[in-house]
C-alpha positions as CSV (number, residue, x, y, z in Angstrom):
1,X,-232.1,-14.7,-48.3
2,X,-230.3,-15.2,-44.9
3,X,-226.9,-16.6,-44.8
4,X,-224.8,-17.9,-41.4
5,X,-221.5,-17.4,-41.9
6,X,-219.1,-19.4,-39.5
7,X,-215.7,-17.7,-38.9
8,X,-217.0,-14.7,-40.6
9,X,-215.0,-12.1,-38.6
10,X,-211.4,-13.8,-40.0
11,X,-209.7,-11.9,-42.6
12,X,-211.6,-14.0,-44.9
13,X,-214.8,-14.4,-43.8
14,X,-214.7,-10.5,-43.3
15,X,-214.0,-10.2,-47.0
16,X,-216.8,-13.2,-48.1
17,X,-219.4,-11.0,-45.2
18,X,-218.8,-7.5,-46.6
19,X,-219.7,-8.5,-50.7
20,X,-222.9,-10.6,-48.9
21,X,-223.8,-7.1,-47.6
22,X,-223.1,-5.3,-51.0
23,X,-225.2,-8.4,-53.1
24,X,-227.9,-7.4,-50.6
25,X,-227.8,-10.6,-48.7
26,X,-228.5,-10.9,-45.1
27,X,-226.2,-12.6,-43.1
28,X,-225.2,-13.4,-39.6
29,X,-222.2,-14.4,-37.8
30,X,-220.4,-16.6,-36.0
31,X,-216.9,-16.5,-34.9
32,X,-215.2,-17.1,-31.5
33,X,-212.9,-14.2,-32.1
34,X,-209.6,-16.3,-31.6
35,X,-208.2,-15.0,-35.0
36,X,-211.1,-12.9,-36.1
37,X,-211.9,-8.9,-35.2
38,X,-215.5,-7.7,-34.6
39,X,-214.2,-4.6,-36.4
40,X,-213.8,-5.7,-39.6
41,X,-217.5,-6.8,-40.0
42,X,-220.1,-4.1,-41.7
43,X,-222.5,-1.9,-39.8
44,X,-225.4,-3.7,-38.6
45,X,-224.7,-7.2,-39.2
46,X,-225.4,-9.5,-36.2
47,X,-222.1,-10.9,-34.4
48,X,-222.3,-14.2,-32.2
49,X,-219.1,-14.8,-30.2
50,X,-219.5,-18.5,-30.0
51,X,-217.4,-22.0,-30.5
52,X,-219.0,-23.3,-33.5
53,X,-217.8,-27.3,-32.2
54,X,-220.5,-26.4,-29.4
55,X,-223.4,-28.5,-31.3
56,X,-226.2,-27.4,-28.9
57,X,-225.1,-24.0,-29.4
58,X,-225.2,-24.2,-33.1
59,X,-228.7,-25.7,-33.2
60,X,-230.1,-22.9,-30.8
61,X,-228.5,-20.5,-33.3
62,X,-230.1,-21.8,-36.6
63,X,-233.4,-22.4,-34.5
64,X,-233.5,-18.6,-33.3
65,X,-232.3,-17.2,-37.0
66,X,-233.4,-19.9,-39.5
67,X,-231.1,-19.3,-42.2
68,X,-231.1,-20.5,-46.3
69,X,-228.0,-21.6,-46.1
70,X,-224.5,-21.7,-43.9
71,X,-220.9,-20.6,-44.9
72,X,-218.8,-22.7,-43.1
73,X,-215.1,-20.8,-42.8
74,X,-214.5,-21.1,-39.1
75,X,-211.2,-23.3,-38.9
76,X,-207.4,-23.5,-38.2
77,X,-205.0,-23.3,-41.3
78,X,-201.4,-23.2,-40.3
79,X,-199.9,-26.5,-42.4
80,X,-196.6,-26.1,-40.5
81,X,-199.4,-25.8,-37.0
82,X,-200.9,-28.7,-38.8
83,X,-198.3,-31.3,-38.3
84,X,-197.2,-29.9,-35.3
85,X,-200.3,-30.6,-33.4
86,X,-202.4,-32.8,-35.8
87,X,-205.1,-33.9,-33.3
88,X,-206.3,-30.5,-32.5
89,X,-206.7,-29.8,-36.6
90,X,-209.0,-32.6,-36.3
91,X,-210.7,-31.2,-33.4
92,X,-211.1,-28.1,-34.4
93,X,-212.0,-28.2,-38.0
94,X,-213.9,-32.1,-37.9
95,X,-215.3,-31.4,-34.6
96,X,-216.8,-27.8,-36.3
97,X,-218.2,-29.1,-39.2
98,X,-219.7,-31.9,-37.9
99,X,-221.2,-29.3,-35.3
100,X,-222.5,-26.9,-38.3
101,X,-224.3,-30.5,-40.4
102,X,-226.2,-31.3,-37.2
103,X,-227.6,-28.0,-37.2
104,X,-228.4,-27.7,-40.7
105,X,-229.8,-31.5,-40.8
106,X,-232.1,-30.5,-37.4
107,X,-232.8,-26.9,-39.2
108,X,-233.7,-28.7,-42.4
109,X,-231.5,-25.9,-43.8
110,X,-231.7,-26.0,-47.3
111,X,-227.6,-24.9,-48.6
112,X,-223.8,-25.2,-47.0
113,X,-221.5,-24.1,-48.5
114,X,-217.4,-25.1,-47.3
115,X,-214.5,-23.7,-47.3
116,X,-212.0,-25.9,-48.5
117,X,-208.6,-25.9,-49.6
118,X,-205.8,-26.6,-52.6
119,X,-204.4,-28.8,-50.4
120,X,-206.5,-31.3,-50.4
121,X,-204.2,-32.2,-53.8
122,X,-201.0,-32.4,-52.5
123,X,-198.5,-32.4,-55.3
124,X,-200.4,-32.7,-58.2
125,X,-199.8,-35.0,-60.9
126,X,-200.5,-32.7,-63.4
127,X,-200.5,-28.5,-63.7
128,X,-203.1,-26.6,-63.6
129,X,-204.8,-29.4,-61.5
130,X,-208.4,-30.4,-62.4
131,X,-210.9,-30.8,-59.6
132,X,-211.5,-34.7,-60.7
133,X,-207.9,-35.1,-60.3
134,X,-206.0,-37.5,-57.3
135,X,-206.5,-36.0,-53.8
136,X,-203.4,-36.9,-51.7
137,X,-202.9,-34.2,-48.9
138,X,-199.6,-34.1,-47.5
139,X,-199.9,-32.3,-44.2
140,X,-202.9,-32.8,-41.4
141,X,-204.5,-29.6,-42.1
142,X,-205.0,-30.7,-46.2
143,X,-206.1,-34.1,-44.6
144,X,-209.2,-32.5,-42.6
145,X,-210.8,-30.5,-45.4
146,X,-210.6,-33.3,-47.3
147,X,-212.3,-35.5,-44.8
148,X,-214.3,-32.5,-44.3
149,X,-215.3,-32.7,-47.7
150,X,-216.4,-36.6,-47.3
151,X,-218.4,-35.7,-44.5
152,X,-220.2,-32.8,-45.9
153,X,-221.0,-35.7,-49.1
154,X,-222.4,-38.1,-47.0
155,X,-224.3,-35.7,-44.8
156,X,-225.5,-34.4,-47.5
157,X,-226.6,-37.8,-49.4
158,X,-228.7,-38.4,-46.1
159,X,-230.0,-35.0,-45.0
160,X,-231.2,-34.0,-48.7
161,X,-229.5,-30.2,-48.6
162,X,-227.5,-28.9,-51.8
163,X,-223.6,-28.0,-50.9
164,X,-220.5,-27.0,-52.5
165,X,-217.0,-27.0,-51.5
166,X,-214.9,-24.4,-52.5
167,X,-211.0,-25.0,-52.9
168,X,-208.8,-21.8,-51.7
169,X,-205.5,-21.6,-53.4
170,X,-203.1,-19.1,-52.0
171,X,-205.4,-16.1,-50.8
172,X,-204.2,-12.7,-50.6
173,X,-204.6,-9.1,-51.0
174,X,-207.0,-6.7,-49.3
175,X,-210.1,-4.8,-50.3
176,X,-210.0,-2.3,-47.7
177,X,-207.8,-1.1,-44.7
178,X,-209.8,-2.9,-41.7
179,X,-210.0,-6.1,-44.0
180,X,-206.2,-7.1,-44.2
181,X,-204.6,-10.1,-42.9
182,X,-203.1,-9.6,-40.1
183,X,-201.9,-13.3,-39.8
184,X,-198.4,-14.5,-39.6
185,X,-198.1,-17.1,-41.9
186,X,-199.8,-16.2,-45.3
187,X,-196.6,-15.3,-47.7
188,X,-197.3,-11.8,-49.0
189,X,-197.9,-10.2,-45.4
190,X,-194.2,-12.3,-43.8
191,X,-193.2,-10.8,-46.8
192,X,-194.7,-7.2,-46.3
193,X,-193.5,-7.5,-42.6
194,X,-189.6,-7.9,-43.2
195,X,-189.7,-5.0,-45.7
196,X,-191.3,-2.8,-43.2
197,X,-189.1,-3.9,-40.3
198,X,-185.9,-4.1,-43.0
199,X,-185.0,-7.5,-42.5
200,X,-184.4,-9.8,-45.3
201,X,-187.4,-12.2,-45.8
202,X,-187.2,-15.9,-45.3
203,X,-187.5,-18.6,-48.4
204,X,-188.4,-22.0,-47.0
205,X,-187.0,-24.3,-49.1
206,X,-185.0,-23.5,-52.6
207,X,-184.4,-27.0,-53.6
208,X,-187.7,-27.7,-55.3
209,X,-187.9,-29.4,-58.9
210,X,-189.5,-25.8,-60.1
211,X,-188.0,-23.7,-62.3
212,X,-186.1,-21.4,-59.6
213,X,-186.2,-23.9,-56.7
214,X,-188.8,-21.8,-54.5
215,X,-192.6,-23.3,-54.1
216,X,-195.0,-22.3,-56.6
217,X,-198.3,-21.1,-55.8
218,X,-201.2,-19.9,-57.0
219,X,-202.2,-16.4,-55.5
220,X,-205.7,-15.1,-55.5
221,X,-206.9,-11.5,-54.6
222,X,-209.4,-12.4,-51.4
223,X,-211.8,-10.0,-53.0
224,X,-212.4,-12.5,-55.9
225,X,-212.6,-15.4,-53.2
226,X,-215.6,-13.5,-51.8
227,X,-216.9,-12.7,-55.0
228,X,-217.0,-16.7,-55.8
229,X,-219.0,-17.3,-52.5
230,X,-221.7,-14.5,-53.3
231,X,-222.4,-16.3,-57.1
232,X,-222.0,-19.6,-55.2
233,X,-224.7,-19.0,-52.1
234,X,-226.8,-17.1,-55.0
235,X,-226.7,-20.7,-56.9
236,X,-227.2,-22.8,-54.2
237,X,-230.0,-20.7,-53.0
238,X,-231.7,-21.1,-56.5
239,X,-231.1,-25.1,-57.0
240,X,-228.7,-24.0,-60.1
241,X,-225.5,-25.8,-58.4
242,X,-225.8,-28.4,-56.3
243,X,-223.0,-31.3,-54.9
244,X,-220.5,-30.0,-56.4
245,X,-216.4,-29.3,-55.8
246,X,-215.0,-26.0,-57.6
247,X,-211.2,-24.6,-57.7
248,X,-210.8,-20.8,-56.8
249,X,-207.6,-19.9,-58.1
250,X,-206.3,-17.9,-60.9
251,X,-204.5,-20.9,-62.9
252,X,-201.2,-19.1,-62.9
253,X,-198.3,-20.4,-60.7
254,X,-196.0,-17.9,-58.8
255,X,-192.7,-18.8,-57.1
256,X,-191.9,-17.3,-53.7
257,X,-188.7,-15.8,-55.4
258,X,-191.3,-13.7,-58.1
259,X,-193.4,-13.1,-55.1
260,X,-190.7,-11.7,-53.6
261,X,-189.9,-9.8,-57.2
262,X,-193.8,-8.3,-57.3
263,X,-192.8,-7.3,-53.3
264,X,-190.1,-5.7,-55.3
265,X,-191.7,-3.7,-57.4
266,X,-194.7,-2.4,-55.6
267,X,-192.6,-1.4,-52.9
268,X,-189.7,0.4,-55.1
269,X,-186.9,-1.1,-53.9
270,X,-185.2,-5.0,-53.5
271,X,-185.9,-7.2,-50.5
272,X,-183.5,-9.2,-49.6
273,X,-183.9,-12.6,-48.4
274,X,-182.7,-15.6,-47.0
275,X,-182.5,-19.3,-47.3
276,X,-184.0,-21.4,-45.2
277,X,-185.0,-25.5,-45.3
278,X,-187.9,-26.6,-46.5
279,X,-191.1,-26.6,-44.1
280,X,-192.8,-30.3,-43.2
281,X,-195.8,-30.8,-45.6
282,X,-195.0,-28.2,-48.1
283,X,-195.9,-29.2,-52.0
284,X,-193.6,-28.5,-54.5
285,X,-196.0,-27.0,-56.8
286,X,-200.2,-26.4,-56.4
287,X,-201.8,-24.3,-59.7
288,X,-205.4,-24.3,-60.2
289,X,-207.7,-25.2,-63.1
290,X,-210.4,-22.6,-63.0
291,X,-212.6,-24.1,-65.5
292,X,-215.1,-25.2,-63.6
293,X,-216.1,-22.5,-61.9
294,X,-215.8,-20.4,-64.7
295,X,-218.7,-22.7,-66.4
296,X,-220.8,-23.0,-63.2
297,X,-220.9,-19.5,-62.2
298,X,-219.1,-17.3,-65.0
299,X,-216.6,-16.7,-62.5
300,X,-213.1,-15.1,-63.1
301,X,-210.7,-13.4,-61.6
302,X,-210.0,-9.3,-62.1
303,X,-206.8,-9.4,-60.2
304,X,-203.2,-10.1,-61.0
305,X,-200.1,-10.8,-59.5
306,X,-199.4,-6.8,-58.7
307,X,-203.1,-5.8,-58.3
308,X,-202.9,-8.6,-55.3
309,X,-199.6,-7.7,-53.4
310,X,-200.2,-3.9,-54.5
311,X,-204.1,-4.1,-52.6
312,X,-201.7,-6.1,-49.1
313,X,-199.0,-3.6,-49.4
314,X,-201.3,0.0,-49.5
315,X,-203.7,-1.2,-47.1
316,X,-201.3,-2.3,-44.5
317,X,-199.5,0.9,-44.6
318,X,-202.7,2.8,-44.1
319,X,-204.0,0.9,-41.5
320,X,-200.4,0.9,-40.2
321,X,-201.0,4.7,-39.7
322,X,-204.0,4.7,-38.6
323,X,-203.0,3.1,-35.9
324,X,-200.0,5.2,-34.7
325,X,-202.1,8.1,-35.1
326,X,-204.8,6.8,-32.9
327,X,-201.7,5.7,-29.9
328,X,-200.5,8.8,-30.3
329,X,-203.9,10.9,-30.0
């Protein structure tokens, strides 16, 4: 079983490539390298630096390696990017997508599988939110998975391949030093980062209707992510799950003030923060139901709140020096 993996050199895709390896699955990537690092990926899998939006490229690509199935994960994610410069969200994750179903539908590839996102919901009516439950995005970047996820339907109605969209919640963690996220706008490393540089951490926003004012989330250890695509591409490969839309997320919420708390505690010692407005496009409050998945593919999570910013906080120190040792050599 071959998989192509889009954006598989990003801190997720890295994560979702390396447990493909240790299943045994072949795969091959495709990344740009605009956010990603060729370093991350494991020994011997292939690497194509390419724009996955170039459609004549990604039909040469699935012609020359004729994979089961695609991962699609190349895309930008920044809400607060999002509403800044909405039409290149659409360009770059639409525009991608609808690259990646041409392929597959010229391919006659048989799986895809998408990465998609909790904020497709917006502000959910209810908590944990359900995966039949209102979609209402509230920021450009929530707007083009969902549309991504229409497209990949109705591509999928017409080109007869089985897909399933997966919906991130708050990803974080690490599973090994050169896997980290090394991104700037992910929670636990802005938090990581002002602890290292001693500099209180900033809360966006501590007027919510939640319990302590501060967004709550729901945070995921990126190895379980990964773990969720290997059952998934396994099932999809099989005919066992087919057009279908699954949660990944823990079903607990955490507030940026107990993320900052569990930052706390790992580290030994308080960070201090301060109060900022809140951020355009921002939910109050996004928790997953993970009972779906859980019945589809006996998936759970094996991480918790400490195990996830405990994994962030280890591996960027070592990594940290690593580096230092290798500018000072």
């Amino acid at each position: 079983m071959r998989w192509l993996v889009t954006g598989g050199a990003g801190y997720i895709g890295a994560h979702v490539v390396t447990a493909l390896s240790e299943s045994g699955i072949e795969s091959v990537v495709v990344d740009d390298l605009s956010t990603g690092r060729a370093a991350r990926l494991p020994f011997g899998v292939p690497l194509v630096r390419a724009d996955v939006r170039d459609a004549a490229m990604m039909r040469e690509l699935f012609r020359r390696h004729r994979p089961d199935g695609v991962i699609h994960l190349a895309a930008r994610k920044d809400v607060a990017e999002s509403n800044a410069f909405p039409l290149r969200y659409y360009q770059d994750n639409l525009d991608g997508l609808h690259a990646v179903l041409d392929a597959v539908a010229a391919s006659g590839t048989r799986s895809v599988l998408f990465s998609s996102s909790a904020a497709v919901y917006g502000t959910p009516r209810r908590s944990p939110v359900r995966e039949q439950d209102r979609t209402q995005p509230e920021n450009a970047y929530g707007r083009t998975k969902l549309i991504g996820e229409w497209m990949l339907r109705d591509a999928a109605a017409s080109g007869a391949f089985r897909w399933a969209a997966l919906r991130y919640f708050n990803v974080a963690g690490a599973g090994a030093p050169h896997l980290r996220d090394h991104g700037g706008t992910n929670l636990v490393p802005r938090l990581l980062r002002a602890a290292a540089l001693g500099i209180p951490a900033t809360v966006y926003g501590t007027d919510y209707p939640t319990a302590d004012g501060t967004a709550v989330r729901d945070y995921v250890h990126v190895a379980d992510i990964a773990d969720a695509h290997v059952r998934a591409a396994r099932a999809l490969h099989s005919g066992e799950l087919r057009d279908e839309v699954l949660n990944i997320g823990r079903g607990e919420g955490a507030s940026v003030l107990q993320m900052i708390a569990a930052v706390s505690r790992v580290l030994g010692r308080a960070l201090p923060f301060d109060a900022a407005s809140r951020r355009p496009g921002d939910p109050a409050a996004v928790v997953a139901s993970p009972a779906r998945i859980l019945a589809r593919l006996g998936w759970r999570t094996r991480f918790d709140l400490d195990a996830i910013v405990r994994s962030a906080a280890v591996e960027a120190v070592i990594e940290d020096a690593a580096e230092a040792a290798l500018k000072a050599a």
